[in-house]
N, C-alpha and C positions, 0 to 999 in steps of 0.2 A: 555405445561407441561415441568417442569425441567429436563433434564437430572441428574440431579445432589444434594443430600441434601447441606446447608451449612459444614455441619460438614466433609462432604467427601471432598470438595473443600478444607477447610482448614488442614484434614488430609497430600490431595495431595502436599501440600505444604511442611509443617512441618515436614514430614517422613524424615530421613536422607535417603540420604544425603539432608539437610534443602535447599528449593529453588529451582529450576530448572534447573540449569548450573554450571559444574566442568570444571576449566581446568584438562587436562591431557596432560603428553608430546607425540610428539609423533615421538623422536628416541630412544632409550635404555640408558641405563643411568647405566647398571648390571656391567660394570669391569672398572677397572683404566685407560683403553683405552678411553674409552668412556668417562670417568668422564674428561677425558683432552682435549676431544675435546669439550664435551659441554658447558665447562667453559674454566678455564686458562689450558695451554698454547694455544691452540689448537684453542679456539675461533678467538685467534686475527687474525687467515687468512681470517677469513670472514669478518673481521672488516675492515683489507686490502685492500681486494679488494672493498668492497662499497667505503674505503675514495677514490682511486682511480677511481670509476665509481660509481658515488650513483643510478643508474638504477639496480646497481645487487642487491640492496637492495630487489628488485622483487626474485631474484634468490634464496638468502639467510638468508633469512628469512618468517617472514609469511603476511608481505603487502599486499601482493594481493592478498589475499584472506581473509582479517580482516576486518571489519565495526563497527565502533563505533556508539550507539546508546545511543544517549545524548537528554535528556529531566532532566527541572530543576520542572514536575511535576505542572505545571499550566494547566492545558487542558487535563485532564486525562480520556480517552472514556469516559462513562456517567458521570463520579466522579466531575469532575471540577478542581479545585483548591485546591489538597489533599496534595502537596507537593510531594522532589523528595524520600521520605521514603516511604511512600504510595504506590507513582507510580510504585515501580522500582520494582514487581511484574510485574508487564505490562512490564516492560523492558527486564526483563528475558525471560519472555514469546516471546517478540518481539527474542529473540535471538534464545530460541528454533526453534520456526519457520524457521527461515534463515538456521539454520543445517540442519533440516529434512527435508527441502521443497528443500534446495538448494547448501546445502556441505559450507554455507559462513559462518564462523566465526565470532562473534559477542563480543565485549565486552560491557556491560549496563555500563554509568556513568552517573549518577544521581544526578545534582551536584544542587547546595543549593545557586540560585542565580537567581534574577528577571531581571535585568539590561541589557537590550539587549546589549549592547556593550562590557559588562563585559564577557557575551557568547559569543559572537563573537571575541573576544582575546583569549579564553579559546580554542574554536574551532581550531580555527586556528594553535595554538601550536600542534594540537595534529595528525596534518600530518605526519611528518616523520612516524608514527608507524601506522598510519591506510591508505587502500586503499580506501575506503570511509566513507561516513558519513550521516547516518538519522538522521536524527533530528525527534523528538517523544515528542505529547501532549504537546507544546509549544502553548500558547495561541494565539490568534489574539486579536492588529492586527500586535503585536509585532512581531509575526513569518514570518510576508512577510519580515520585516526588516531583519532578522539576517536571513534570508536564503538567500536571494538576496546579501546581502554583501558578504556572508560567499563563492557563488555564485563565485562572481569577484573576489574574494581574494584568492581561493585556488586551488591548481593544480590537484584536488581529486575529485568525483565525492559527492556532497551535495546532499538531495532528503528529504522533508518535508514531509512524509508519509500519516499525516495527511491530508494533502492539494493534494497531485498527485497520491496518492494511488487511492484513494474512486475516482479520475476525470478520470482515465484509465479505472479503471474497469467498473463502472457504463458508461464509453460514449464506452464502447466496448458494454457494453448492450443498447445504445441508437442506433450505429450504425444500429443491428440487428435486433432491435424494427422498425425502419425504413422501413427496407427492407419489415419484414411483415406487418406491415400496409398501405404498400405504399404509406406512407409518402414523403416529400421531406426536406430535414434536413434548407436546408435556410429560410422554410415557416412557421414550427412549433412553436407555440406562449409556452413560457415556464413560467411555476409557482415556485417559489422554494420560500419554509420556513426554513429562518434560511440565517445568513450572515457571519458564522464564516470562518475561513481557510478552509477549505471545499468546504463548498456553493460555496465562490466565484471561490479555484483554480477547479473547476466542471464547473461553467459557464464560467471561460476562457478559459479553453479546449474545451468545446462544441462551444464555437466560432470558436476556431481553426477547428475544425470537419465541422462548416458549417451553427450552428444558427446565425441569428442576431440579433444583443444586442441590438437591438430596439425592441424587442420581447420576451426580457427577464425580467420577474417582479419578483422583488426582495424583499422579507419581513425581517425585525427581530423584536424585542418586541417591538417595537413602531409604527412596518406596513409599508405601502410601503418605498422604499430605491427609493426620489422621488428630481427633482434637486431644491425644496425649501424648504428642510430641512437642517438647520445651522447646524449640529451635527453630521455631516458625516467625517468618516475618508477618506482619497482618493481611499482606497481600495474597499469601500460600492460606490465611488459617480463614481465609474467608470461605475456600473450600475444603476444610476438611470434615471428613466422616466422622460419623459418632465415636467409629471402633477402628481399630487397624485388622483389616480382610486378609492379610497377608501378600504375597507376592502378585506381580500385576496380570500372571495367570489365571491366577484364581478371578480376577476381576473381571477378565475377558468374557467367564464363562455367563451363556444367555446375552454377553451386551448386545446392544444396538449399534452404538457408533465409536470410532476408533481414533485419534486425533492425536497426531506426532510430531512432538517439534523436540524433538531430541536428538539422538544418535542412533547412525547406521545396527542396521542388525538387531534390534529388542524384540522383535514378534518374529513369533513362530508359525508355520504351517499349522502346527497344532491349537495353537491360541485364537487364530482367528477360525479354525475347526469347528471353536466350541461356542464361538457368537450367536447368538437368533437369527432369524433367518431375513433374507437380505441385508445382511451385512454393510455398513458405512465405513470404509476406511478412508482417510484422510492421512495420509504417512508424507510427510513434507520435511524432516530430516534434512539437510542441504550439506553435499550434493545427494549422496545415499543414501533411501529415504529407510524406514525402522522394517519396513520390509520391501519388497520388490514387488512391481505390478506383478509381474510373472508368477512368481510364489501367490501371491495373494488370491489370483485368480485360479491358478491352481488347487487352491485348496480349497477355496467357495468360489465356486461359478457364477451362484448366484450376489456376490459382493458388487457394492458400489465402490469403485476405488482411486484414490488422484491420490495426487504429488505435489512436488515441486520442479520436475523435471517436463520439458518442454515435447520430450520424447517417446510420451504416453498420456494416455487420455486424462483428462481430469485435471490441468497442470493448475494451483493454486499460486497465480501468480501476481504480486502487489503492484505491478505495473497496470493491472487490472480496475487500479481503485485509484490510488494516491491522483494523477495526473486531471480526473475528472472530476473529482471532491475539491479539488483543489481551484480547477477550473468553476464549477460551477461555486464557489463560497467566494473565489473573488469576482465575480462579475456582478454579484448581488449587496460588494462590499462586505458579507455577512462577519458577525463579531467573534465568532467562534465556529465551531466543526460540533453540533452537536448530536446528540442521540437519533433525534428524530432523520436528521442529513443521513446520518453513516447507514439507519435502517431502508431510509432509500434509494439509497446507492445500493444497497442487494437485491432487494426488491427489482430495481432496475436488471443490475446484473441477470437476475432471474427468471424475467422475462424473456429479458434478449436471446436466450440459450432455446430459446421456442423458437426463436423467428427462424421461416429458411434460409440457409445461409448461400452467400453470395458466392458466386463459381471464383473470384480475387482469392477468398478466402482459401479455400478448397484448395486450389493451385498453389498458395505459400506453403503449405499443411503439407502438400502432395498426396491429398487423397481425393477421390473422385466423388464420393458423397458422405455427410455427417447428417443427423439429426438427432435432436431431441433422445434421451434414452442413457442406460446405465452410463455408456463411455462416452457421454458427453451433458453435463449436467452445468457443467459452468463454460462462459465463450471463450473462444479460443484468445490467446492474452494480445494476436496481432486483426483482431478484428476493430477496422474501424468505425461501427457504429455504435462503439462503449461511447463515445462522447457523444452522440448526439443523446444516446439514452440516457447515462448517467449524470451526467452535467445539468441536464433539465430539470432531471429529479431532485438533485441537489439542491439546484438553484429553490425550484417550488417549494422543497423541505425549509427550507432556508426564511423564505417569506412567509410561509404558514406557521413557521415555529416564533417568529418576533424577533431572529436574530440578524436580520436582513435590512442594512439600511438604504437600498435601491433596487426596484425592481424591474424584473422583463416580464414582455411579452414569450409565454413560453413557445407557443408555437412560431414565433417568430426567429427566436431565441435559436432554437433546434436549425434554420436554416443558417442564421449568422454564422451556426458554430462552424458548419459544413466548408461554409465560402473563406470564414478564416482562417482555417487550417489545410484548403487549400491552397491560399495565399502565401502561409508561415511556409508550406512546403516549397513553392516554388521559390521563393527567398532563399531560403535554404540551398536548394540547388543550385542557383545563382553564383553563391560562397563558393559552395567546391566545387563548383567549377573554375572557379580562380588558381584553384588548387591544384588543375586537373584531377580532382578527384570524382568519383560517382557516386552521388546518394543513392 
């Protein structure tokens, strides 16, 4: 059932202030003092010192802590190919997020251009003034390209949302899954529907985690991703099977884990009937996932099962990752997002689904107690002690791996976080209260 009519969704939109994101300044700007330093004469000392050390550009201004999130609106969550006008509601939104979840500054650009290399030039200019860079709803199999470039080419931290969001989150719930069914992660035979940026960057990181890709079957609208099929990009043929098995039924049977980023409805009561025993489904489909919690549980009791949907346990959700990877790579300044970062951030995530949870939580959730166990293997996506966990871990990944050009004190680090996203809130609330509105 909907939270929500259409009519109030697009009220919440169109209410002024129109959209989901204002800038606002944020030193005073009330006397001639201040109008001189915030412009002419006054600015130029800051301008000074950067030409003389472009590192204090950290200092004096808002670098590090600003994330451009640029999608040109091809790959738009369920929508598809809506364009960057369409999309850039989702972009907003992506920015909300980053404030409230994690004090990071966002600006959406939405720019009006297919041409991967034309993005990837565009990209690239737009260093100087950002600390990083998501890239958002950019199609496959275009988006391995211009991330990977954008990758080697920039001194900033890149992160394809789409692709390493949903592969943290969902393999910090595969770690978990693991544990409780005493599974062994190199053993488990894996199913997954659907071959977009997703699918695949999910099953590269579950490599990294421990599956092996001879045990990974791979579908998209044409059926197995199998090595005698001519019509594979290199990104599809890096999983394919010796042979084609046949339909993704047959694949089902004995598997272990189940992992859907496709369309509503592809599994059956009968398909997951035929899985081993405790079952891993991961069905994240948006909004309908490839089968229903209901069904699924229905037909194995003993399954592990998540979604994408907020409204059943398991919810694999990239608000989960994106806001705290992001937080902790910039406050370490780090040069990039890499392997060893994104593996801590699950690991984090993974943990924190141990810890008991807090009676706040409980109450947004409206259930009177969670723990640990089948229907709850990943945190919940409004818990806020993903940033003190995850950010940390980030940050430490970050330092340990050599891509870290500043470092924290972590335990230190973990309280600062606390105090300023207390602080970003009350600011916040400040705002709309202007507005009469209630955060």
């Amino acid at each position: 059932m909907s939270l929500f009519t259409k009519e109030e969704a697009l009220s919440y939109h169109s209410s002024f202030p129109k959209g989901k994101v204002e800038v606002v300044p944020t030193k005073p700007c009330r006397t001639q003092k201040h109008l001189s330093m915030a412009y002419t004469p006054g600015v130029a000392e800051s301008c000074r010192a950067i030409h003389a050390d472009p590192d204090k550009v950290y200092d004096y201004t808002n670098k590090g802590n600003l994330v451009a999130v640029v999608s040109n609106g091809t790959a738009v969550l369920g929508l598809g190919n809506i364009g960057p006008k369409a999309g850039k509601p989702v972009m907003e939104g992506k920015g909300v997020l980053f404030k409230i979840f994690a004090d990071v500054d966002v600006y959406d650009l939405n720019i009006n251009q297919p041409d991967p290399d034309k993005i990837i030039e565009f990209v690239k200019m737009l260093e100087p003034t950002f600390g990083g860079i998501n890239l958002e709803d950019i199609k496959a199999p275009e988006c391995f390209y211009i991330e990977q470039k954008l990758i080697e080419e920039m001194d900033i931290p890149v992160f394809h949302d789409d692709q390493h969001g949903t592969a943290i989150i969902s393999g910090a719930g595969i770690l978990n899954a693991m544990e409780i069914s005493g599974k062994r992660i190199e053993d488990v035979k894996v199913v997954v529907s659907g071959a977009g940026a997703a699918a695949i960057a999910c099953c590269k990181f579950y490599e990294t985690l421990g599956v092996n890709r001879a045990n990974i079957f791979m579908y998209d609208s044409k059926g197995l991703i199998h090595a005698g099929r001519p019509d594979l990009h290199e990104s599809k043929r890096y999983f394919a099977q010796k042979k084609d098995i046949g339909a993704m039924a047959e694949a089902f049977k004995g598997a272990d884990v189940f992992l859907g980023l496709s369309a509503k409805g592809l599994v059956s009561k009968d398909m997951v009937k035929s899985m081993g025993k405790f079952p891993i489904l991961f069905a994240m489909a948006n909004p309908d996932p490839e089968i229903t919690y209901n069904d699924a549980k229905d037909a194995r009791p003993d399954c592990i099962m998540g979604t994408g949907r907020s409204d059943f346990p398991n919810q694999v959700n990239n608000v989960s990752g994106f806001p705290f990877i992001f937080r902790g790579a910039l406050d370490v300044r780090a040069s990039k997002i890499n392997e060893t970062m994104k593996m801590a951030a699950a690991k984090a995530l993974a943990a924190l689904a141990k810890e008991p949870i807090p009676a706040d939580i409980l109450e947004a959730y409206g259930v009177k107690e969670l723990s640990f166990g089948m229907d709850y293997v990943i945190p919940k996506a409004l818990d806020h002690r993903m940033l003190e966990w995850e950010a940390p871990a980030v940050a430490k990944a970050a330092m340990d791996s050599g891509v870290a050009r500043a470092t924290v004190d972590i335990a230190q680090y973990k309280k600062d976080l606390r105090a300023r996203l207390d602080a970003s809130r009350k600011r916040i609330e400040a705002f709309a209260g202007s507005y009469g509105l209630e955060f």
